[in-house]
ROSE-4610 file (N, C-alpha, C; in Angstrom, 1 decimal, always signed):
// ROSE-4610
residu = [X/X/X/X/X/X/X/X/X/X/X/X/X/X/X/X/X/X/X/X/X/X/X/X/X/X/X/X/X/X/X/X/X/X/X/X/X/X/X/X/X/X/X/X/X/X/X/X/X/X/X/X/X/X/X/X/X/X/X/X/X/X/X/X/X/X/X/X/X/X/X/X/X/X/X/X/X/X/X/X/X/X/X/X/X/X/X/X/X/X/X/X/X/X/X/X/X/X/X/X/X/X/X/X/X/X/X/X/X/X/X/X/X/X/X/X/X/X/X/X/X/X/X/X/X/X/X/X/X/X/X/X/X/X/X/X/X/X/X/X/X/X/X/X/X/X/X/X/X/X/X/X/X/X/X/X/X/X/X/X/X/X/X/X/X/X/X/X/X/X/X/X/X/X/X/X/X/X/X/X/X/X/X/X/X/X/X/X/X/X/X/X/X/X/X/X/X/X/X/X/X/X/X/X/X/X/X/X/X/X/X/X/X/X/X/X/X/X/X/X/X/X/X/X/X/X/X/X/X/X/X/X/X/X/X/X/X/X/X/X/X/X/X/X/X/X/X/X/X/X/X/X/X/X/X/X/X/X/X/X/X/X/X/X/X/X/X/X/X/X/X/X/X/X/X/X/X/X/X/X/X/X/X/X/X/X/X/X/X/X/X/X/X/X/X/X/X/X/X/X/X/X/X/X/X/X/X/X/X/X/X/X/X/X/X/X/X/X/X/X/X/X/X/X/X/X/X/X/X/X/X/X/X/X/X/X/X/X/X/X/X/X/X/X/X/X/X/X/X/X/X/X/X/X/X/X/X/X/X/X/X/X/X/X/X/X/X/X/X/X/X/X/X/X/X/X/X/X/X/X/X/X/X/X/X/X/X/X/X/X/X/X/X/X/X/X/X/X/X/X/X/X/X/X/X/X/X/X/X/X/X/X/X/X/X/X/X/X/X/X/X/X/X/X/X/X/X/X/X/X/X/X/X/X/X/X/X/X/X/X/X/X/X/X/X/X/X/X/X/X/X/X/X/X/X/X]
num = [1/1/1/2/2/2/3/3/3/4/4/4/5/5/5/6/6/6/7/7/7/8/8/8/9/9/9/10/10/10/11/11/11/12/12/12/13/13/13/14/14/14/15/15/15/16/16/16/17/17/17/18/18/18/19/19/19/20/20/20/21/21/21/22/22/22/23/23/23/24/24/24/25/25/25/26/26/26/27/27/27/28/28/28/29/29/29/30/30/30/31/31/31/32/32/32/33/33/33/34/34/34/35/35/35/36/36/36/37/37/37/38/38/38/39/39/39/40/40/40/41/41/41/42/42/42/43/43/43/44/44/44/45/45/45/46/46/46/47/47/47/48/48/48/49/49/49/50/50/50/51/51/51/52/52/52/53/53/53/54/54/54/55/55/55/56/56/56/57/57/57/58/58/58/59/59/59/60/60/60/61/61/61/62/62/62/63/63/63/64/64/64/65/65/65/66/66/66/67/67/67/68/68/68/69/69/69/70/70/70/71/71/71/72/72/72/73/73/73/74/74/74/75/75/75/76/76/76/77/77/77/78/78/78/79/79/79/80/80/80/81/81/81/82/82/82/83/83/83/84/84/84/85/85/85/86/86/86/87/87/87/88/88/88/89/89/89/90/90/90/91/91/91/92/92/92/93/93/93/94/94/94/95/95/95/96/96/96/97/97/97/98/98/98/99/99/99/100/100/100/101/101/101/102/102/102/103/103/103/104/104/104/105/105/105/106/106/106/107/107/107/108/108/108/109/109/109/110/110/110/111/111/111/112/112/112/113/113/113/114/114/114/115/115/115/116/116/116/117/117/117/118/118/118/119/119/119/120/120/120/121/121/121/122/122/122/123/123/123/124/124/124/125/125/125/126/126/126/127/127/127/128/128/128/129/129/129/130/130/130/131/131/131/132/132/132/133/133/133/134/134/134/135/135/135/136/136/136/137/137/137/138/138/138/139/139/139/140/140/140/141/141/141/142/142/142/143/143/143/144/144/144/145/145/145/146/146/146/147/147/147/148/148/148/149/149/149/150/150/150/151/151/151/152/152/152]
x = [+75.1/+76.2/+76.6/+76.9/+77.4/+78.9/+79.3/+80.7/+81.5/+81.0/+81.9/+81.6/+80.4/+80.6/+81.4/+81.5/+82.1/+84.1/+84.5/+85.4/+86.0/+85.1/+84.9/+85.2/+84.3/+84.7/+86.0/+86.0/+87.3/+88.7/+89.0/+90.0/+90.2/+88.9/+88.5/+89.5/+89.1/+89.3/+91.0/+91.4/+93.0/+93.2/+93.1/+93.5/+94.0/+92.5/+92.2/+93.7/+93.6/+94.6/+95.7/+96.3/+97.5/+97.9/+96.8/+97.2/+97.6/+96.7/+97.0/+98.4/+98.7/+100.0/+101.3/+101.4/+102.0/+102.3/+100.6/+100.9/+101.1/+101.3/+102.0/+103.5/+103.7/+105.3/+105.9/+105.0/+105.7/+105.8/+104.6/+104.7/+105.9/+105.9/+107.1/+108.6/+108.6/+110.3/+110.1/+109.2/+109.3/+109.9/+109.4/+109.5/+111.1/+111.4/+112.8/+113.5/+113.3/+114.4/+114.4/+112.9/+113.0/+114.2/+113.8/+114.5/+116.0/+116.4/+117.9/+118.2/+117.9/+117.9/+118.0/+117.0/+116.7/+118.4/+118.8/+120.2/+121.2/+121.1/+122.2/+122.2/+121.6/+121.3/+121.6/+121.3/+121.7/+123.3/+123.6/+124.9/+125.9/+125.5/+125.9/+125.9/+124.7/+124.3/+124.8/+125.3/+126.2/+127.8/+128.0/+129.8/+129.2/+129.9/+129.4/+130.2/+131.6/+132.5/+131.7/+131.6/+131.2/+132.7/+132.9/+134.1/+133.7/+134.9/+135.1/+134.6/+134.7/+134.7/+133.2/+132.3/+130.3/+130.2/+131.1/+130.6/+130.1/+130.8/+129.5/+128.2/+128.3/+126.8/+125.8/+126.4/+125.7/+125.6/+126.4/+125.9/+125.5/+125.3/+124.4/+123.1/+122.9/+121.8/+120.7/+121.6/+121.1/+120.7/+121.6/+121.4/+120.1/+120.1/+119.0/+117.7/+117.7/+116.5/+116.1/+117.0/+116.7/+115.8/+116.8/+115.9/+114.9/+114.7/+113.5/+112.2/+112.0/+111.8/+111.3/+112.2/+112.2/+111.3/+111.3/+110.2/+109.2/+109.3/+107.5/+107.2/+107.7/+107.3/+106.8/+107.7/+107.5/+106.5/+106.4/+105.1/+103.8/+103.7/+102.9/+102.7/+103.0/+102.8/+102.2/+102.7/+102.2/+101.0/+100.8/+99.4/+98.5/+98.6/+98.0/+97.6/+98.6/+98.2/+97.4/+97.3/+96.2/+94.9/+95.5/+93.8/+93.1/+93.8/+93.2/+92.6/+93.7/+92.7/+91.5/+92.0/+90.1/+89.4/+89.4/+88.5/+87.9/+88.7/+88.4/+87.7/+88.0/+86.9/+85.7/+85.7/+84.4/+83.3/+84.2/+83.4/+82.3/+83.4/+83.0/+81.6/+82.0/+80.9/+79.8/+79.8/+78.5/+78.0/+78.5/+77.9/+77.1/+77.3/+76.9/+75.5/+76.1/+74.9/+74.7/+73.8/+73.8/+72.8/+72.1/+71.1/+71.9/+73.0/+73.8/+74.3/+74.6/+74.9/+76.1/+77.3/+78.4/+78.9/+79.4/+79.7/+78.9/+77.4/+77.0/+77.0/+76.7/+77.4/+78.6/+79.8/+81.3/+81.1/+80.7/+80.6/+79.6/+78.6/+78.0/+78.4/+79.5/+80.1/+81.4/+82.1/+83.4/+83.0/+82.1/+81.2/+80.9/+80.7/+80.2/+81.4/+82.7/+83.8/+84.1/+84.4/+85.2/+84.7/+82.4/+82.6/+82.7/+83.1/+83.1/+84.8/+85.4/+86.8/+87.7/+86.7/+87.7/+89.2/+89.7/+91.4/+92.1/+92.0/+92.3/+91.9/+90.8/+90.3/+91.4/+91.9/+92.3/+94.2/+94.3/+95.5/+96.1/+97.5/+97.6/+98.7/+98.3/+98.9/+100.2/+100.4/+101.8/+103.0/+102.6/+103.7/+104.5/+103.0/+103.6/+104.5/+104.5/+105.5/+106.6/+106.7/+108.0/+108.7/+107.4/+108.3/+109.3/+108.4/+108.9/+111.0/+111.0/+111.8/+112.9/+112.5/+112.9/+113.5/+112.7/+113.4/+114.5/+114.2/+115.7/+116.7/+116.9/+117.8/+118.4/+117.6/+117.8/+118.8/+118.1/+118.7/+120.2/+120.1/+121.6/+122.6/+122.4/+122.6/+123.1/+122.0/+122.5/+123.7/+123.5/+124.5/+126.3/+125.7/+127.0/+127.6/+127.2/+127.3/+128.0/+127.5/+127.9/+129.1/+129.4/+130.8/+131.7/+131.3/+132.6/+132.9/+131.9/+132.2/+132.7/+132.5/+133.2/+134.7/+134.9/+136.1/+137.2/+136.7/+137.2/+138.0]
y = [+74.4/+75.3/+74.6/+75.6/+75.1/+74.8/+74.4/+74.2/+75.6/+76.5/+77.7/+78.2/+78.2/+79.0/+78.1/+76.6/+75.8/+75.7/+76.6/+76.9/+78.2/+79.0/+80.3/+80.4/+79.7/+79.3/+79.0/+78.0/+77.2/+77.8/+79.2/+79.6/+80.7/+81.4/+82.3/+81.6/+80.4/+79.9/+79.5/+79.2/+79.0/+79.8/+80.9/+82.3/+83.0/+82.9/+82.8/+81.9/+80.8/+80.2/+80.3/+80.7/+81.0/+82.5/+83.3/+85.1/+84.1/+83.6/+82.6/+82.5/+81.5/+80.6/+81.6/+83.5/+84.4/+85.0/+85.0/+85.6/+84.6/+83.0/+82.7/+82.4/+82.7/+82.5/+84.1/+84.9/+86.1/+86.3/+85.5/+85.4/+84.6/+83.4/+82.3/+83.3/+83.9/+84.8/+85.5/+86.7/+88.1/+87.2/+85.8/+85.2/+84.5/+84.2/+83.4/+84.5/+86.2/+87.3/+87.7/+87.3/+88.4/+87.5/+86.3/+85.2/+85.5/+85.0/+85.8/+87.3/+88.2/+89.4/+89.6/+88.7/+88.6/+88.3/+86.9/+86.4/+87.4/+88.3/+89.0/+90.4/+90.9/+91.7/+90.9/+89.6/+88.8/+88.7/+88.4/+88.0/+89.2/+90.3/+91.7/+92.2/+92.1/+92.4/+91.7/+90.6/+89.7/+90.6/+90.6/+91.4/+92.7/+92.9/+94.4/+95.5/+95.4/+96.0/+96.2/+97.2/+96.9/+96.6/+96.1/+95.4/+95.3/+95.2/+95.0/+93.9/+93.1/+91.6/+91.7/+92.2/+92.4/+93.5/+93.9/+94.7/+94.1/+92.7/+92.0/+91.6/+91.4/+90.9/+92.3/+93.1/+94.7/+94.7/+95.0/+95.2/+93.8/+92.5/+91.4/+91.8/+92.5/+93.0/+93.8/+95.1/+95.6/+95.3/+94.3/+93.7/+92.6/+92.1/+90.7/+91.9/+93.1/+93.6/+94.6/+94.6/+95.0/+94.2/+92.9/+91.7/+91.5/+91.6/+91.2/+92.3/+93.6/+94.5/+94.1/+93.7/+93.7/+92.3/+91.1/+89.7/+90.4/+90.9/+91.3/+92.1/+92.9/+93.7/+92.7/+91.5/+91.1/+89.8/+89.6/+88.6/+89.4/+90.5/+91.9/+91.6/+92.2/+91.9/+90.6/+89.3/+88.4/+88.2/+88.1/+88.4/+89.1/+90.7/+91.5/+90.9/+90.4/+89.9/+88.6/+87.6/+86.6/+87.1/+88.2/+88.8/+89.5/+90.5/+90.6/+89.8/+88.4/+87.6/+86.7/+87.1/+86.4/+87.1/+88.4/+89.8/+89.0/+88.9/+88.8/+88.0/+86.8/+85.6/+85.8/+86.3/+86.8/+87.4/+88.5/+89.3/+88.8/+88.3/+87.1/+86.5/+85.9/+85.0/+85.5/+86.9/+87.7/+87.7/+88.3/+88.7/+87.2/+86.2/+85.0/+84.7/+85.5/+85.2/+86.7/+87.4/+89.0/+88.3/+87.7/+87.6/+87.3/+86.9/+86.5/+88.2/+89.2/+90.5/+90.6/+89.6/+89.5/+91.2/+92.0/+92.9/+93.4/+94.0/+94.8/+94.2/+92.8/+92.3/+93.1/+92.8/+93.1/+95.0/+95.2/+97.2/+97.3/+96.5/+97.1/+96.7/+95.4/+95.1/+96.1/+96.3/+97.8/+98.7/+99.1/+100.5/+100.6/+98.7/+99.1/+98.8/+98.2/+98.1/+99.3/+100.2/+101.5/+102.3/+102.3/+103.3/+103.1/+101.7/+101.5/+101.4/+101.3/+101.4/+102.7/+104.0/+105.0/+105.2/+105.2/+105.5/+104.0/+103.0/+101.9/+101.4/+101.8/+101.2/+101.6/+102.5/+103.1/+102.5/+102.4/+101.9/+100.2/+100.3/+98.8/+98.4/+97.0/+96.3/+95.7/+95.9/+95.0/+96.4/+97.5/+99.0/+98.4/+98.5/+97.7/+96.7/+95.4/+94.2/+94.9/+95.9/+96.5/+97.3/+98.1/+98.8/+98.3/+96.9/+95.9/+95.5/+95.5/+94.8/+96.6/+97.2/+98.3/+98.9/+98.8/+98.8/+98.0/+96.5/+95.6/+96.7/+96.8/+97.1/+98.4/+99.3/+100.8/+100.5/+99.5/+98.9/+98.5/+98.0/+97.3/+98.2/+99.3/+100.8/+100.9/+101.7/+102.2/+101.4/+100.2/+99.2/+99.6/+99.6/+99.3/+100.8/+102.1/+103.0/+103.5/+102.5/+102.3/+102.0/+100.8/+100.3/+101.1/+101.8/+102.4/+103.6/+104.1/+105.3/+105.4/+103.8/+103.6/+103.0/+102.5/+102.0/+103.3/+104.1/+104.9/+106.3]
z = [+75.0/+74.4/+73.1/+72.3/+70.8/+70.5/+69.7/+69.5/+69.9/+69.0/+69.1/+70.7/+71.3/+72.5/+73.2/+72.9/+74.0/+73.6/+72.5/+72.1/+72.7/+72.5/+73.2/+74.7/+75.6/+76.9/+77.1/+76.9/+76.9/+77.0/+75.4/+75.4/+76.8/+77.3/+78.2/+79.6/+79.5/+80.8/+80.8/+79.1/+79.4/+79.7/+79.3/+79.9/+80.7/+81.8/+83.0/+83.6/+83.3/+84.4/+83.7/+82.6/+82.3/+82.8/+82.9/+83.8/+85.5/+86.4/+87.7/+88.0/+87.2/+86.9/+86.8/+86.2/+86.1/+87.6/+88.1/+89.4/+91.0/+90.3/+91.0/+91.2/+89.9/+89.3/+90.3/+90.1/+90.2/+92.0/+92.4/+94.4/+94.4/+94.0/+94.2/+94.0/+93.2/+92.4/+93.7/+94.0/+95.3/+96.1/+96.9/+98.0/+97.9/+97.1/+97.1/+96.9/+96.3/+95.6/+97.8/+98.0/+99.6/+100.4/+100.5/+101.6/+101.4/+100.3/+99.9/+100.3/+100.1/+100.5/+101.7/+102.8/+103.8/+104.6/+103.6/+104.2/+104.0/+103.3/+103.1/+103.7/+104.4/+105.2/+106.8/+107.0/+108.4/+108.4/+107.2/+107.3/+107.2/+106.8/+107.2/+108.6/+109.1/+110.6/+111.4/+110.9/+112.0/+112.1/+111.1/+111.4/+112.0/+112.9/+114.1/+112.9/+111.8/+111.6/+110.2/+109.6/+108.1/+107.5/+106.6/+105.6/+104.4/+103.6/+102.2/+101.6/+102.7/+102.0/+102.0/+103.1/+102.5/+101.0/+100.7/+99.3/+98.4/+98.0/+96.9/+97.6/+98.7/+98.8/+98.4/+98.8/+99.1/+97.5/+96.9/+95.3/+94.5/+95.1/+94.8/+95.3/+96.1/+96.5/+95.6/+95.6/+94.1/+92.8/+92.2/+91.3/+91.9/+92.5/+93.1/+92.8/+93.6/+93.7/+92.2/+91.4/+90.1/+89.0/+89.4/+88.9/+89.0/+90.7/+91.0/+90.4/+90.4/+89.7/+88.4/+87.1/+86.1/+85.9/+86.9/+86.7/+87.2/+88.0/+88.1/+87.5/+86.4/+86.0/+84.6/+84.4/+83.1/+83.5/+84.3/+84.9/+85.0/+85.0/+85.0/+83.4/+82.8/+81.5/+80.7/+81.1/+80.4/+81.4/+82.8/+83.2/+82.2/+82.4/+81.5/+80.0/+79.2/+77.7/+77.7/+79.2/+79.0/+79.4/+80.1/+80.8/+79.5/+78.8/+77.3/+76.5/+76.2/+75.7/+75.9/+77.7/+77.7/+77.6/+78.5/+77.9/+76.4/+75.2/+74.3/+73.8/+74.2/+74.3/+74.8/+75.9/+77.0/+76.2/+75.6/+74.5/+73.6/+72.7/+71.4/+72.0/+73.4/+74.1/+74.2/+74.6/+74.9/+73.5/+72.5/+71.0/+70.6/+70.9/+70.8/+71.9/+72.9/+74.0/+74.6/+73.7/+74.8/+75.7/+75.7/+77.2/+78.5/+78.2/+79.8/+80.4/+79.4/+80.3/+80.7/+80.1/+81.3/+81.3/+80.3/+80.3/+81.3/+81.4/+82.3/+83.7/+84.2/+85.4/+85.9/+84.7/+85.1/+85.5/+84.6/+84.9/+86.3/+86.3/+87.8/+88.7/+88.6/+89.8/+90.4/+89.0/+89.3/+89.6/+89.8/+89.8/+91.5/+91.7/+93.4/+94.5/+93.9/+94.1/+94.2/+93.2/+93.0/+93.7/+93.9/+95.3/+96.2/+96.9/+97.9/+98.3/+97.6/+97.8/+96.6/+97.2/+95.9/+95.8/+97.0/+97.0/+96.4/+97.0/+96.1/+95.3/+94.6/+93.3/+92.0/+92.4/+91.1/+91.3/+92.5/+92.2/+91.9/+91.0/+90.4/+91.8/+91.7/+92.3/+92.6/+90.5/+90.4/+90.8/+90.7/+91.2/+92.3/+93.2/+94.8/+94.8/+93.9/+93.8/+93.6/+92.6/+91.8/+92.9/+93.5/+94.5/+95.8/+96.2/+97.1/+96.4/+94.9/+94.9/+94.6/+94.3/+94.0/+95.6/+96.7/+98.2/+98.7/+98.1/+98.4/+97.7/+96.4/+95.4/+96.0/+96.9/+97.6/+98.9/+99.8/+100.9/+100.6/+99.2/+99.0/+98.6/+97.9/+97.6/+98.8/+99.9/+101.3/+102.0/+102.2/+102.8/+101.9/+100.6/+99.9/+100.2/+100.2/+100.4/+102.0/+103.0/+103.9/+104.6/+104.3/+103.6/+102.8/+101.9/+101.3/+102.2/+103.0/+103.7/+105.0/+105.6/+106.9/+106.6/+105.4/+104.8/+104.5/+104.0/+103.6/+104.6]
């Protein structure tokens, strides 16, 4: 390998583990935004009475799962912009080496992926995170909702 393809690689692969590194950032945030969430739904369910005094947690809730929403959504994104630039390097790499094929590898592999999985091939993954955190933020809604209406 030459300087530039071994340059070429190289950037491919920061890449690669700088998109990793996003979608572990972004498991680590769901898992600590859930466990919280978690407590605050326990510590609700513990008082048999709904009360005033659980209203912030209930609209901490909301806001927790808004958050949470908006990091995955923005861990989503900087994923995406490392995965473009390796795309881009990869590219570069091929034009340098068409005998390796990676492009047509990559297309005949999606091709046997996609028929073999048609209803979820086409769907994104990070929606699901969003929606995960978008359900706390609903739950904490309902709860708070709750409370004002048994209060009231």
């Amino acid at each position: 390998m030459n300087d530039t393809e071994e340059i070429l690689w190289r950037l491919c692969q920061e890449h690669y583990t700088h998109g990793r590194h996003h979608e572990t950032l972004r498991a680590t945030t769901t898992n600590i935004l859930l466990v919280i969430a978690g407590g605050i739904v326990a510590i609700i369910a513990h008082d048999q009475q709904p009360t005033l005094r659980q209203l912030p947690l209930t609209l901490f809730m909301v806001v927790l799962g808004l958050v949470g929403a908006l990091f995955t959504a923005k861990y989503h994104e900087r994923f995406d912009m490392n995965m473009q630039r390796a795309r881009g390097y990869r590219d570069a790499l091929e034009t340098l080496l068409p005998a390796t094929n990676i492009k047509k590898i990559k297309t005949a592999a999606d091709a046997i992926s996609e028929k073999k999985h048609r209803f979820l091939f086409g769907l994104r993954l990070y929606r699901f995170w969003i929606a995960l955190h978008l359900l706390v933020a609903a739950l904490g809604l309902l709860l708070t909702l709750q409370i004002v209406w048994s209060v009231s």
